[in-house]
C-alpha positions in Angstrom: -13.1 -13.8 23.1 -16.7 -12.7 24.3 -18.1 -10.8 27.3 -21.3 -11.9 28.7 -24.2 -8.9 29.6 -27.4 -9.2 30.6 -30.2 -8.0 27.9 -31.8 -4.5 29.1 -35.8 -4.4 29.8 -35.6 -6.6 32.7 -38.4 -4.8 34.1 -40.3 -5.8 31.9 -40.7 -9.4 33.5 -39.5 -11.4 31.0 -36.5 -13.6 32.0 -33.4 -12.4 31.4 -31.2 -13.7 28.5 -27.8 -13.7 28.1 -26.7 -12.5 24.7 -22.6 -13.0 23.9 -21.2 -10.0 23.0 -17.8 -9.9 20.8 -14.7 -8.7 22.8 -14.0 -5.7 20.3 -11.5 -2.2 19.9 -12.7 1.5 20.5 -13.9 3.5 18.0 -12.1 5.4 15.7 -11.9 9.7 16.3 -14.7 11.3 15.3 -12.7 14.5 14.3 -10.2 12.1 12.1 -13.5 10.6 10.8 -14.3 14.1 10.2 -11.3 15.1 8.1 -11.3 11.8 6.6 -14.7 12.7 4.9 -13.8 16.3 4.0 -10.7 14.7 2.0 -12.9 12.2 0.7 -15.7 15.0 -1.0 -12.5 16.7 -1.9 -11.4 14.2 -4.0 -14.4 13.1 -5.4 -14.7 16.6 -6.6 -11.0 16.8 -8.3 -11.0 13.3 -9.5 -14.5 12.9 -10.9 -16.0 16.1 -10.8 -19.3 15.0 -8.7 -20.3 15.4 -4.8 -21.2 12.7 -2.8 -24.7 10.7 -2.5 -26.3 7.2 -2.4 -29.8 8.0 -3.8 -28.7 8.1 -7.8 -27.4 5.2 -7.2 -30.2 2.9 -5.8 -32.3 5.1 -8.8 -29.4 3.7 -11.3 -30.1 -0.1 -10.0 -33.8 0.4 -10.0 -33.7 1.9 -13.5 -31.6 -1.2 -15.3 -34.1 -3.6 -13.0 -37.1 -1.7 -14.7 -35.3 -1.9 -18.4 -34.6 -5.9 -17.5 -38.2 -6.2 -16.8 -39.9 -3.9 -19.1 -37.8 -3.2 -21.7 -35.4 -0.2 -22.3 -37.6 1.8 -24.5 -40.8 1.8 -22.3 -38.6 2.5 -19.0 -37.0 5.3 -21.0 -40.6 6.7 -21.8 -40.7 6.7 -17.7 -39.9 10.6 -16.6 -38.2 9.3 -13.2 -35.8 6.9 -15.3 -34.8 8.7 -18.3 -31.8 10.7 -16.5 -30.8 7.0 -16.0 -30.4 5.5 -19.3 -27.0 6.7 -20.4 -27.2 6.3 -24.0 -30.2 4.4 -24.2 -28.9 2.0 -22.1 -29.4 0.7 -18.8 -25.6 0.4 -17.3 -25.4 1.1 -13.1 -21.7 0.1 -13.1 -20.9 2.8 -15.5 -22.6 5.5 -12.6 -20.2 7.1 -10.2 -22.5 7.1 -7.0 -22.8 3.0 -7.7 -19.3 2.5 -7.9 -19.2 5.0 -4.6 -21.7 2.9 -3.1 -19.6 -0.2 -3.5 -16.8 1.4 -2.3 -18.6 2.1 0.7 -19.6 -1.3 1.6 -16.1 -2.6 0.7 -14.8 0.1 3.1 -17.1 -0.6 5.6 -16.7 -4.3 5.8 -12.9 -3.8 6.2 -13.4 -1.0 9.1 -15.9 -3.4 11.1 -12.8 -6.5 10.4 -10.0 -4.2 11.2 -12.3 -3.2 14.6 -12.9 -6.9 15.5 -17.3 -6.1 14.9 -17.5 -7.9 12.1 -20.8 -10.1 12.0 -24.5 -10.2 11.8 -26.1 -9.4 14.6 -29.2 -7.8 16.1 -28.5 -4.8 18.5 -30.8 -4.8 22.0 -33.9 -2.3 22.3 -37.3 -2.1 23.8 -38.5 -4.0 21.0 -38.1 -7.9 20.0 -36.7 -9.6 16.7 -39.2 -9.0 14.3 -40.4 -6.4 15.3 -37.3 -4.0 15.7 -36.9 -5.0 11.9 -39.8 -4.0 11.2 -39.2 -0.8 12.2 -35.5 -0.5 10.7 -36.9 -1.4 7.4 -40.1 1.3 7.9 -37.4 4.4 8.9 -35.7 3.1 5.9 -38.3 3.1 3.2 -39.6 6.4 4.9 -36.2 7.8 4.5 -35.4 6.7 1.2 -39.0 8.5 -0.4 -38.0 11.4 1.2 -35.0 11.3 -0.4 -36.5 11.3 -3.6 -38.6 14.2 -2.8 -36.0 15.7 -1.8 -33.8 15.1 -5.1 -30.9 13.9 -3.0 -29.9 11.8 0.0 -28.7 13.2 3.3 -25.6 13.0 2.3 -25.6 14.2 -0.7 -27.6 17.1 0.7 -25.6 17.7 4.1 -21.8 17.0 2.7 -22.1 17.5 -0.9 -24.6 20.5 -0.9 -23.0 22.1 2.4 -19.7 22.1 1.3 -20.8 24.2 -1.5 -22.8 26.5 0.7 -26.1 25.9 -0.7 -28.7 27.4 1.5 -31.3 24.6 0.5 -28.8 22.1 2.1 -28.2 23.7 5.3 -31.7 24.3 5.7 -32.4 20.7 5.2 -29.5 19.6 7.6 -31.3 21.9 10.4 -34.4 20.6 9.6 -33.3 17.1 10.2 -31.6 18.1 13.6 -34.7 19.8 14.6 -37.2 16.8 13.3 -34.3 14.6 15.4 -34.8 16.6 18.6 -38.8 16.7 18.6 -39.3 12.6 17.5 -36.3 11.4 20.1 -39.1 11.2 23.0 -41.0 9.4 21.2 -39.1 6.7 20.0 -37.0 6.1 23.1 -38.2 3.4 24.0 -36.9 1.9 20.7 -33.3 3.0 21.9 -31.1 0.1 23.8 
């Protein structure tokens, strides 16, 4: 089943087009997402003795790409890979944040099946097809060299690093709250 709704920007004075929106269930608690999370950073820490992150993995990936390509002994002589060759070798589904990462996905796709969203889809905004990619895939290449400045993702800095009370990390989440709150007005018109 679908529901019809009318695409926002009508001011704009384009014609309106219809788009067909899936019929699907609420959204689960926050707060049960919450605890969910906390349980899930618990574990990881009892069970495999590592926080939570995404960044080592896409460096894991990148780093048995780079020994595919260029061979493992001259991507070992590469500072930014060596912590990644376990061994001398280049093995990413031997790495705990790929095999997180996966899970993630997996999780993900059942959640969105379970919730009826499942589907490729592009969500409304001010801005048009290829050009709201665009900027999805610029935020996400900005974010991602940040977070190898930053030696760690956002969530391996906010969860990981503020359970454990680090002050670096809860620095780092106010800083993103506060860089949040003074960009918003800028970028509202990319907001459906």
């Amino acid at each position: 089943m679908s529901t019809t709704a009318r695409e926002p920007g009508l001011e704009s004075g384009l014609p309106p087009r219809v788009l067909r929106v899936p019929r699907a269930s609420r959204y689960g608690n926050p707060y049960l997402a919450g605890v969910g999370i906390g349980l899930v950073l618990l574990a990881a820490y009892v069970l495999a003795g590592r926080g939570l992150g995404a960044t080592g993995a896409f460096s894991s990936v990148a780093t048995a790409g780079a020994a595919a390509l260029g061979g493992t002994a001259r991507t070992a002589a590469k500072e930014a890979f060596a912590p990644y060759l376990a061994d001398g070798a280049a093995r990413p589904l031997q790495d705990w944040l790929v095999l997180e990462l996966i899970g993630v996905m997996l999780g993900a796709g059942v959640s969105a099946w379970r919730a009826g969203r499942l589907g490729l889809r592009l969500d409304a905004s001010g801005l048009r097809g290829g050009s709201r990619l665009g900027v999805a895939l610029a935020g996400g290449l900005v974010m991602g060299f940040g977070a190898k400045l930053a030696r760690g993702c956002t969530s391996g800095q906010a969860l990981t690093g503020g359970a454990l009370l680090s002050v670096g990390s809860w620095v780092f989440v106010l800083a993103c709250f506060a860089g949040g709150y003074a960009f918003a007005p800028l970028f509202r018109r990319l907001w459906p």
